[in-house]
C-alpha positions in Angstrom: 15.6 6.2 -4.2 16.2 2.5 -3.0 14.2 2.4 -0.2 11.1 3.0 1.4 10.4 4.5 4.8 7.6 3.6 6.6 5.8 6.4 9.5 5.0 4.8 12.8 2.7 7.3 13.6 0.5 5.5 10.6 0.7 1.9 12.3 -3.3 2.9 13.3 -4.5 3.4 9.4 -2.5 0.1 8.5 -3.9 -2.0 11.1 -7.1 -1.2 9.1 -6.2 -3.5 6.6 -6.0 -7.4 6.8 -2.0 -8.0 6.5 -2.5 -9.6 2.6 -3.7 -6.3 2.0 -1.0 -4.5 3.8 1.5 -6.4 2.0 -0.1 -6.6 -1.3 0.5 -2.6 -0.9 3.9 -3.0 0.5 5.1 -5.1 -2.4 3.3 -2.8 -5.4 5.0 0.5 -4.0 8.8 -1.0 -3.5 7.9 -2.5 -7.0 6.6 1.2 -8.0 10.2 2.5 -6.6 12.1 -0.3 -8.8 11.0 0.5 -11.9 8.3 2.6 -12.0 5.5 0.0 -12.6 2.3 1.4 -11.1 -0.4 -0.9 -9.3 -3.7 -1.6 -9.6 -4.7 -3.2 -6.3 -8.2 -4.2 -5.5 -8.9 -3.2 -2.3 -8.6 -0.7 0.6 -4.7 -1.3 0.3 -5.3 1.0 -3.0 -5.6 4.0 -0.6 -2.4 2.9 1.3 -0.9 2.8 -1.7 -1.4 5.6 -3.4 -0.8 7.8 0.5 3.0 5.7 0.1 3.8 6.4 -3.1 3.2 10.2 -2.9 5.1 10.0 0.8 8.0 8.6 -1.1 8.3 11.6 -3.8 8.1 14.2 -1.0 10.7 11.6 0.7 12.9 11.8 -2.8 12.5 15.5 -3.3 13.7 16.3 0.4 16.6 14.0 0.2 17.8 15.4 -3.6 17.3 18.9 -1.9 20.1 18.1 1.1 22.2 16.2 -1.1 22.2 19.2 -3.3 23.3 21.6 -0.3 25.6 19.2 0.9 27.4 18.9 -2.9 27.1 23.1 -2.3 29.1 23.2 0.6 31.5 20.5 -1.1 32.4 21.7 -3.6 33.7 25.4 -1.2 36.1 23.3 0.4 36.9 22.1 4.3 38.3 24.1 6.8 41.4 26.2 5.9 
């Protein structure tokens, strides 16, 4: 996955943190979804984190599961 999608609805739990903390997080998770390389952040921005990496493997495994359908119906053809 080459990107990373960020909720608005969590703007309020990430105004908790100061924004070096917020983008010390931001930068270990795209990092994370480079090449694997998992953080060790000092702070509260360990928590966002950890809630961003886990959103971006349910984000992965949703995606692979409609590209999968889509290859499905692909592979039967268009319309006659």
């Amino acid at each position: 996955m080459n990107y990373l999608m960020l909720y608005v609805d969590t703007l309020r739990q990430y105004k908790r943190l100061s924004d070096t903390e917020f983008g010390r997080a931001i930068r270990a998770v795209l990092q994370f979804l480079e090449d694997g390389t998992e953080a060790n952040l000092p702070g509260k921005e360990c928590i966002m984190y950890d809630v961003l990496r886990e959103q971006t493997e349910r984000d992965r495994k949703s995606y692979e599961k409609k590209m999968a359908a889509q290859r499905e119906n692909g592979s039967k053809g268009g319309r006659p």
